[in-house]
C-alpha positions, 0 to 999 in steps of 0.5 A: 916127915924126915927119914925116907922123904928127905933123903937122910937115909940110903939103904946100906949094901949087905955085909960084906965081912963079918962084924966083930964080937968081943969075947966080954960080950960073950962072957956076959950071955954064958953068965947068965946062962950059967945063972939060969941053969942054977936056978932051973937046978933049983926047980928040979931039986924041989920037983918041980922040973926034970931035966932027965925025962925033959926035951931039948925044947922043954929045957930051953923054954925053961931057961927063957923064963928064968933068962927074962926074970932074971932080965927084969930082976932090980937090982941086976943079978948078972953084971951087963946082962940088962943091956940084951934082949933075948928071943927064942926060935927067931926066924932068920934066913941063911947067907944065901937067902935060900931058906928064910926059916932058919931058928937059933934055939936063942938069940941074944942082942946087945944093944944098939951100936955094941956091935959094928953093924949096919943090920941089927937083925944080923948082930946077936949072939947065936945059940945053938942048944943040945942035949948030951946023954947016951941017946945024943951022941957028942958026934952024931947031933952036938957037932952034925945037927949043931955045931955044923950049922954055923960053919955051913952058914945057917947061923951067925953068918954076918959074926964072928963068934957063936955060942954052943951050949950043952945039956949035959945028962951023963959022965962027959966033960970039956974039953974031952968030950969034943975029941970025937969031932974035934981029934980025929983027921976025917971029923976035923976036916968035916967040921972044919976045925982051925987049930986046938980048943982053947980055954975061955974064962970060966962062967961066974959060977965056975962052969969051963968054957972053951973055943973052937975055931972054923974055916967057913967056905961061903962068902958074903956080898963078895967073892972073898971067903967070908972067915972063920968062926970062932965058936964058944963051947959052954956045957952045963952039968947036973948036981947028979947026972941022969944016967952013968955013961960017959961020952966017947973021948 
């Protein structure tokens, strides 16, 4: 036997600092998700689907479909995208341990080696999934019951960036329908907000993208601060949009 036997492998310490995610890693997975939604658009334009009347769950496992055709699609659809793997709702516990349960609503892991790391477990591309509409406001569940989640150390807390996505079913748009997070004094110190959002390449279909930057105060295996978080907002739209309220801005 080799391995354990033979002494050829000693457990490593747990992560001490973050492990760094390039941005083309990240542009990568919006790119398919961005392709995802266009072809999830499809169904609902055919009726086969209604995003309008369709849970935050219902939307995502419908996009988990068309994610795993498209990864199995010859030749590929998405540029990179063949090299991850994708779960849903996989379990992982937060950084300190206390809570074993804690689900991504997706997870996307590149492969081996892409990513510094001595837990491949740790090293994805968390996605948190939120509806925007008039019933889910941009302050009370993207940001409080969303975005919270990676600054309080829940998700992505051995990265350095994470991903938010936005189903959008109303009037509302990046990077103005953030300001109620992100401008005023009391929800920017809430959720830790570093600086401006700032503009990312857009999706292969044109959809923005834009990053925010997050102070997390927890630490790893040391005493230090763990680092900020750089998160990557990417709201996908509707040809129609379910109802005509816009977002507070």
């Amino acid at each position: 036997m080799s391995g354990l036997m033979t002494g050829r492998w000693g457990r490593p310490a747990p992560p001490s600092r973050p492990s760094p995610i390039a941005p083309a890693l990240l542009a990568v997975v919006e790119n398919a998700l961005s392709t995802a939604w266009r072809v999830l658009l499809e169904d609902v334009a055919a009726g086969r689907f209604s995003i309008c009347d369709a849970l935050e769950d219902e939307i995502t496992e419908q996009l988990q479909q068309i994610l795993g055709e498209l990864h199995a699609a010859e030749p590929e659809v998405v540029p990179g995208y063949a090299t991850f793997s994708l779960s849903r709702e996989s379990k992982l516990r937060d950084f300190a341990g206390k809570h074993l349960d804690r689900q991504p609503d997706l997870t996307f892991y590149p492969l081996r080696g892409v990513i510094p790391t001595t837990n491949s477990s740790l090293a994805g591309i968390f996605v948190e999934c939120k509806p925007i509409d008039s019933g889910h406001p941009i302050q009370s569940v993207y940001c409080k019951e969303g975005l919270i989640r990676f600054i309080q150390g829940d998700y992505a807390w051995a990265v350095d960036h994470g991903l938010m996505v936005g189903y959008v079913r109303n009037h509302c748009h990046l990077p103005s329908g953030l300001t109620p997070c992100s401008d005023d004094e009391q929800t920017r110190k809430q959720y830790r907000f570093e600086g401006s959002l700032v503009a990312r390449t857009p999706t292969s279909a044109g959809d923005a993208v834009y990053q925010s930057t997050h102070s997390r105060s927890f630490s790893l295996s040391t005493w230090l601060p763990v680092g900020s978080i750089n998160l990557h907002h990417l709201w996908l739209q509707l040809s129609e949009p379910c109802e005509k309220s816009r977002c507070r801005t």
